[in-house]
C-alpha positions as a printed Julia matrix, in Angstrom:
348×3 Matrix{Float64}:
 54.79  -33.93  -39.26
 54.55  -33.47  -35.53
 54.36  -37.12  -33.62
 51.53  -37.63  -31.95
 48.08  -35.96  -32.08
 46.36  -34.07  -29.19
 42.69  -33.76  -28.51
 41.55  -31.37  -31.62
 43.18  -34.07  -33.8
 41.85  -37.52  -31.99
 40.83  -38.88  -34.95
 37.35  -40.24  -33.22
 36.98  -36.09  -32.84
 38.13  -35.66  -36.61
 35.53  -38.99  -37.69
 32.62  -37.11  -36.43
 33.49  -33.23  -37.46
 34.24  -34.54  -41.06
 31.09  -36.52  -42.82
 29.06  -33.29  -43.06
 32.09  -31.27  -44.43
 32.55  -34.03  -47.2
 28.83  -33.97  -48.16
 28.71  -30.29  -48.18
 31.85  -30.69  -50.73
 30.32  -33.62  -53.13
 33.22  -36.16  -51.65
 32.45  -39.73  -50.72
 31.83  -39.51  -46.91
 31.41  -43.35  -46.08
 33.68  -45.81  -45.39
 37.09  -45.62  -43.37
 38.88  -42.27  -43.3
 42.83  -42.15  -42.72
 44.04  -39.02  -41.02
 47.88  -37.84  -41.31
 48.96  -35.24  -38.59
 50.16  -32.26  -40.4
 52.76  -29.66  -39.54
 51.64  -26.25  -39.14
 51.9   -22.94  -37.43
 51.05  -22.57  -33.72
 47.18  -21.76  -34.09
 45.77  -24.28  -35.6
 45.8   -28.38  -36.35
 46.19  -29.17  -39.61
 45.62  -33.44  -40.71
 45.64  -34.6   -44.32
 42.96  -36.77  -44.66
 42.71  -39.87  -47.54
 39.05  -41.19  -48.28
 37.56  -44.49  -49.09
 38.68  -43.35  -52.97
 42.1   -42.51  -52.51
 41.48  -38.79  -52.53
 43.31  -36.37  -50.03
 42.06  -33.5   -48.75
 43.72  -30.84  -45.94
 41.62  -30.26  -42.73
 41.91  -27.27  -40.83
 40.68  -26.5   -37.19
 41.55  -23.48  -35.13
 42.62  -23.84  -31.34
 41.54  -21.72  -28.75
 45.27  -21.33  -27.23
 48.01  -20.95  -29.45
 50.65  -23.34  -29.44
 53.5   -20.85  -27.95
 55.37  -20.31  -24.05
 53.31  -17.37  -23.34
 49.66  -17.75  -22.43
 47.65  -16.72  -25.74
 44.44  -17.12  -26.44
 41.9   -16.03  -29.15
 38.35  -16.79  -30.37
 38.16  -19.49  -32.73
 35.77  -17.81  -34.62
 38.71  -16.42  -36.86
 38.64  -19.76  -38.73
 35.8   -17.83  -40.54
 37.8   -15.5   -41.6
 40.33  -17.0   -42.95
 38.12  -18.98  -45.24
 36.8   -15.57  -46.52
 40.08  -14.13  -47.32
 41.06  -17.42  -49.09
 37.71  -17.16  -51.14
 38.57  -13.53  -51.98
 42.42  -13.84  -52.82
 41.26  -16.52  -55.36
 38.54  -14.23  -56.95
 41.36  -11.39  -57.37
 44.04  -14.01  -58.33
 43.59  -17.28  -58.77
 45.36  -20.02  -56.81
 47.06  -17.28  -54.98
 45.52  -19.19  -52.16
 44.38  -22.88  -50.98
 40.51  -23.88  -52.68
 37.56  -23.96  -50.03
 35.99  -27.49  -50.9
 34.14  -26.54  -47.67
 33.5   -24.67  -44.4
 31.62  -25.45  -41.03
 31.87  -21.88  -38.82
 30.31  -23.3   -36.02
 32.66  -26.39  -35.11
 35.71  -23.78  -36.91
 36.55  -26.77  -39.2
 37.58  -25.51  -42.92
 38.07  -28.65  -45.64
 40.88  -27.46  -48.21
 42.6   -28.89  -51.38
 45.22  -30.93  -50.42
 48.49  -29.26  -51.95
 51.73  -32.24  -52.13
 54.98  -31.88  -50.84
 55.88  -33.48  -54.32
 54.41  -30.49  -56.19
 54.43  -27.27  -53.69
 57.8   -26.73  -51.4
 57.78  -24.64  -48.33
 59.36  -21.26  -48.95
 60.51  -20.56  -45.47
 62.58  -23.86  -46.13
 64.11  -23.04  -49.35
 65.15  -19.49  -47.46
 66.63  -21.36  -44.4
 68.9   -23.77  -47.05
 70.06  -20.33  -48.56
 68.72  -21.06  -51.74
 67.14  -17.77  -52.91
 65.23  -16.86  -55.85
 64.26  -13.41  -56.17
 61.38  -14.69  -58.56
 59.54  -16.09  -55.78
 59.79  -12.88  -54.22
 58.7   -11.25  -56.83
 55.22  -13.29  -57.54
 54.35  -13.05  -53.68
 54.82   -9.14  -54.07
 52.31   -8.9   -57.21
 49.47  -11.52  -55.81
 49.37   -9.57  -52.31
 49.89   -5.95  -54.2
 46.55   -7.17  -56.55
 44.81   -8.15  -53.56
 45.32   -5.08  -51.5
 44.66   -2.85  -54.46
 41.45   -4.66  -55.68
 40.07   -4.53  -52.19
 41.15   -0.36  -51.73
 38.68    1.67  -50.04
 35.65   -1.49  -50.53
 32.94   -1.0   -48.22
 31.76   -4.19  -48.53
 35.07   -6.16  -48.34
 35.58   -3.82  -44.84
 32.23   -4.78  -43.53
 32.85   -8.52  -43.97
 36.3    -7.97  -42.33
 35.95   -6.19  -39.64
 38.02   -8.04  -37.53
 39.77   -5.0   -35.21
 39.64   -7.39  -32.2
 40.97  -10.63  -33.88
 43.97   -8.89  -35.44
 44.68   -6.86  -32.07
 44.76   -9.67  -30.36
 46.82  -12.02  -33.25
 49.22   -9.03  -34.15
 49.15   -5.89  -32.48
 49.48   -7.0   -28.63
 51.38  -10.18  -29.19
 53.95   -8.33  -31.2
 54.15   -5.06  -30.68
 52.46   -3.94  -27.37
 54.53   -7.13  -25.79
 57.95   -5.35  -27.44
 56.85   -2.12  -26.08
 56.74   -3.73  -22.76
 60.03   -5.15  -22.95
 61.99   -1.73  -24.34
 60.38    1.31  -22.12
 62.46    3.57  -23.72
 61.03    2.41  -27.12
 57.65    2.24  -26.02
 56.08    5.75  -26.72
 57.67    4.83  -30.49
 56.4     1.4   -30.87
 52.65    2.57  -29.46
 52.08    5.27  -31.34
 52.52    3.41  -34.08
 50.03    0.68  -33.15
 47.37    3.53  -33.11
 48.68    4.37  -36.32
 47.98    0.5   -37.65
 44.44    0.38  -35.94
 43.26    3.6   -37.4
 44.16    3.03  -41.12
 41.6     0.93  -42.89
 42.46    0.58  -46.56
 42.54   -3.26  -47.44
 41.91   -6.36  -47.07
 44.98   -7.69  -45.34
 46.32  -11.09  -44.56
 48.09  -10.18  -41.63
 50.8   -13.36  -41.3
 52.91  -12.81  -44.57
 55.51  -15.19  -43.56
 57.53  -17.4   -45.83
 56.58  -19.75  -43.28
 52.7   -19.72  -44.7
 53.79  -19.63  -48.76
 54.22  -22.59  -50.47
 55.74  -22.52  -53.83
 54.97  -24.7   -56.64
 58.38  -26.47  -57.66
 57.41  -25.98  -61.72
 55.68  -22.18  -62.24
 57.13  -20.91  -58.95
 53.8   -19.54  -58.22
 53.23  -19.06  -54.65
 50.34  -20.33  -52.79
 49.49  -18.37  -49.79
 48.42  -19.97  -46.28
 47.24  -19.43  -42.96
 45.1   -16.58  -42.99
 42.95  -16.88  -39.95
 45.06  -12.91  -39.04
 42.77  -11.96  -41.84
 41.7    -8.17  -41.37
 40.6    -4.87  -43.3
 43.09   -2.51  -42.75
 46.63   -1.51  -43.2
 48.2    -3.0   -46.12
 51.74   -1.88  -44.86
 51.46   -4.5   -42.51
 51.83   -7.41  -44.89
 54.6    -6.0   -46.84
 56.3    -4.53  -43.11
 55.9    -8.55  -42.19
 56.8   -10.37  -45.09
 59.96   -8.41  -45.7
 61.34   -8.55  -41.9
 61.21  -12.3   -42.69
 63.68  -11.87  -45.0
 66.07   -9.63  -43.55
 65.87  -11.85  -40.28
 66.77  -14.43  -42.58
 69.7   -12.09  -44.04
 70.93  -11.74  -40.41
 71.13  -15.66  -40.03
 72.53  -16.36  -43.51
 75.64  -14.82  -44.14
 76.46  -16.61  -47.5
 73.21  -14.88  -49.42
 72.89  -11.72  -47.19
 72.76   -9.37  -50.01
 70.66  -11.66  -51.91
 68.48  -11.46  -49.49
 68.91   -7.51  -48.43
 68.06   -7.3   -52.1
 64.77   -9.17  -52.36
 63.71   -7.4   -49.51
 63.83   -4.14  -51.58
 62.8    -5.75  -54.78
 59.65   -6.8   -53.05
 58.6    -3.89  -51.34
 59.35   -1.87  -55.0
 57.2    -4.34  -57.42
 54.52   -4.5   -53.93
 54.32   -0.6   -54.14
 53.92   -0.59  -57.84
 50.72   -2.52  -57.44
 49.25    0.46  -55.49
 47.79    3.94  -56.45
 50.25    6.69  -56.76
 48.45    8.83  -54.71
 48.68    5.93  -51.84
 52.55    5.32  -52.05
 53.98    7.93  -49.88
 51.91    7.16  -46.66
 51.93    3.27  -47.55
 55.39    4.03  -47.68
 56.13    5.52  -44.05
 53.88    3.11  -42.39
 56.29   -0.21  -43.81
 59.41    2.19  -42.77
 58.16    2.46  -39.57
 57.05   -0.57  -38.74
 59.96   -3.18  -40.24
 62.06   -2.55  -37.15
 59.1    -2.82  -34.75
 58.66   -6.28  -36.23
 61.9    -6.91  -36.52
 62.59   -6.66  -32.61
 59.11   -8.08  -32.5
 60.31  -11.2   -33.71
 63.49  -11.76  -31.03
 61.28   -9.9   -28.24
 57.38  -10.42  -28.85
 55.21  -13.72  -27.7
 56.32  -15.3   -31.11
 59.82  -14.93  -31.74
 61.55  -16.71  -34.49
 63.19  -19.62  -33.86
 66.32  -19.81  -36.22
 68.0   -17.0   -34.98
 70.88  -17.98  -31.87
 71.28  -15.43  -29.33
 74.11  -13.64  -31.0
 71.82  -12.66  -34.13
 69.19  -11.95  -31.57
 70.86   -9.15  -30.73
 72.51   -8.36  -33.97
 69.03   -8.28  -35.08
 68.25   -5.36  -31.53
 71.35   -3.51  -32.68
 70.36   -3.23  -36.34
 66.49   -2.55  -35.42
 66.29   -0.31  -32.42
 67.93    2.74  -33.42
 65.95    2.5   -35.92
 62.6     2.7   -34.2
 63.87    5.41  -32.05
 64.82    7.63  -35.15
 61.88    6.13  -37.64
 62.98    6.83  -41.34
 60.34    7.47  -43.99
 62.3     5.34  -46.63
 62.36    1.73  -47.35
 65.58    1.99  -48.48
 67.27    4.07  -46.39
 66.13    1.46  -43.35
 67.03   -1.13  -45.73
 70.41    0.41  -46.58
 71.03    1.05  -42.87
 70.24   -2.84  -41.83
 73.06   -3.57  -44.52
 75.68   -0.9   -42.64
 75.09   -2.26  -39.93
 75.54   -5.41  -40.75
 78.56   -4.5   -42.86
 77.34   -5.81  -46.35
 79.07   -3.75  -48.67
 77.33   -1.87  -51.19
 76.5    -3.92  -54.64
C-alpha cells in the first residue's frame, strides 16, 4: 500500500464518484464506505473499497500524469479502453482478466472484482524472490496467444481499438523514441522499427505484459491479467517482445535462477507462437527478435526504467542488448542464446 492518498483518492472525491458505479453494479450504495489505498503501477489510483455489507470491491481511476521523473502525460480517456480489453480477454478466456462490475467513461472510474492477496500473489514478486515456475509462464503464454489469435484480422475488434495515439504515447515514445534519443548511433535501428510496430495491425493487444500487472492464483496457478489501459489493435509481437524482456531483466538481476529464467523466456515465446497461425509465425517472429533488445535498453534508458536493476546490471543489461539492436537477428533463440553468452550461462 502506498501511505497516504493524493487528490484522485480523497476519499470525499472517491464518496461522490462511487454511489452511481455501485447502483449501476446491483451493490448496496448507502451507508458508510471504507476506502484502502492500493498499490499500483504509475498511471492510475487504485483503492479497495468495503461496503455497508462487508463486500470489497477494487476501484480504478486513471491520472492524467503518470506517476514517473519525466513529465508524462496522457488522456484519461484510456480508462475506456482498458475496460474493453478486460471485457474481451474474459469472452476469449475466462478470468484471464479482472470482472467489470461496472464502468463510468466520463469521470474514467472502472469498479472491478476485488481479487485477495490471500488468494492471488503478485508474479513480479514471486520472480524478484527467485522462485520460478515455468508453469506460470506457461498459462500467461496460452491466455495472451488465445487472445491475440481470436481477435486476428477482426474488423470490429480493430474499430473499437483504435487507439494509435494512446499506445504511441504509453509505449512507443516513452520507450522507444526516448531510447533512440539517448543512443544516436542506435537510433535509425530503434525508429525504423517503431514504424514497423505502428503499421502492423493484427490484434488486439494489451500492450503492458509485465509480471508486474499478472497476478497468480496461489491454488490453479492461473494468471489473472491487469492494467490494461495500453490496450491497442495492433502488433501482437509487442506483448510477447514485453513480457519476455521482463524476464530476462530479471535473469540479469538473479543470478541463482538465470537459466531458469533464460529458459522460460524461450518456453514462453514457443507455447505463445504455437497459439498463432502458421502462416503468421515467421513475421510475428522477426518483429519479437527485433524488438526484445529495444525494450530491453528501453527499460534501463526509456521514461520508465525498471527499478530492481543497480547500475552494474544496467549496463550489463546495454552490453547484452545493444549489439543486438545494431545487428537485429530474426530468431528468438539465437537473441536468446546470445543474452545467455553474454552473460556467460553455460549451455543446459
Amino acid at each position: 500500500m502506498r501511505s497516504g492518498m493524493n487528490e484522485l483518492t480523497e476519499t470525499g472525491t472517491w464518496q461522490a464518484l462511487l454511489p452511481p458505479l455501485l447502483r449501476q453494479a446491483g451493490l448496496p450504495a448507502d451507508g458508510p464506505l471504507q476506502m484502502h489505498p492500493l498499490s499500483g503501477g504509475v498511471s492510475s489510483d487504485i483503492v479497495r473499497v468495503r461496503l455497508a455489507d462487508g463486500t470489497d470491491v477494487c476501484a480504478k481511476r486513471a491520472l492524467p500524469k503518470l506517476k514517473v521523473a519525466a513529465d508524462w502525460r496522457v488522456p484519461t480517456e484510456r480508462n475506456q479502453y482498458e475496460v474493453a480489453w478486460f471485457r474481451k480477454a474474459n469472452a476469449i478466456v475466462p478470468g484471464s482478466a479482472p470482472a467489470v462490475l461496472a464502468a463510468d467513461a466520463e469521470s474514467g472510474v472502472a469498479l472491478l472484482a476485488y481479487l485477495p492477496s490471500e488468494r492471488y500473489v503478485l508474479w513480479k514478486e514471486e520472480l524478484l524472490a527467485g522462485r520460478t515456475d515455468s508453469s506460470v509462464a506457461r498459462s500467461v503464454a496460452e491466455a495472451i496467444g488465445r487472445i491475440h489469435a481470436a481477435t486476428l484480422n477482426d474488423a470490429e475488434v480493430a474499430r473499437s481499438f483504435a487507439t494509435n495515439a494512446l499506445f504511441d504515447a504509453l509505449r512507443l515514445d516513452p520507450y522507444l523514441r526516448a531510447t533512440a534519443a539517448r543512443h544516436p548511433r542506435l537510433a535509425p535501428q530503434i525508429l525504423a522499427l517503431v514504424d514497423v510496430v505502428k503499421q502492423t495491425h493484427l490484434a488486439l493487444v494489451h500492450g503492458d505484459l509485465s509480471p508486474k500487472n499478472i497476478l497468480v492464483d496461489r491454488v490453479s496457478r492461473r494468471p489473472v491479467i491487469l492494467d490494461a489501459e495500453c490496450a491497442w489493435y495492433g502488433d501482437p509481437a509487442f506483448d510477447a517482445a514485453f513480457c519476455i524482456n521482463h524476464l530476462v531483466l530479471k535473469s540479469i538481476h538473479l543470478p541463482p535462477v538465470r537459466r531458469e529464467l533464460l529458459a522460460e523466456a524461450q518456453m514462453f515465446f514457443d507455447t505463445w507462437l504455437a497459439a498463432l497461425p502458421l502462416a503468421q509465425r515467421p513475421l510475428l517472429e522477426e518483429h519479437v527478435a527485433a524488438l526484445l533488445p529495444c525494450l530491453m535498453l528501453a527499460r534501463v534508458d526509456g521514461k520508465s526504467p525498471v527499478e530492481y536493476l543497480t547500475a552494474a546490471e544496467q549496463e550489463t543489461v546495454r552490453a547484452a542488448s545493444m549489439p543486438l539492436i545494431a545487428n537485429p537477428r530474426r530468431s528468438v533463440a539465437v537473441v536468446i542464446d546470445a543474452i545467455a553468452a553474454n552473460l556467460s550461462v553455460p549451455a543446459s
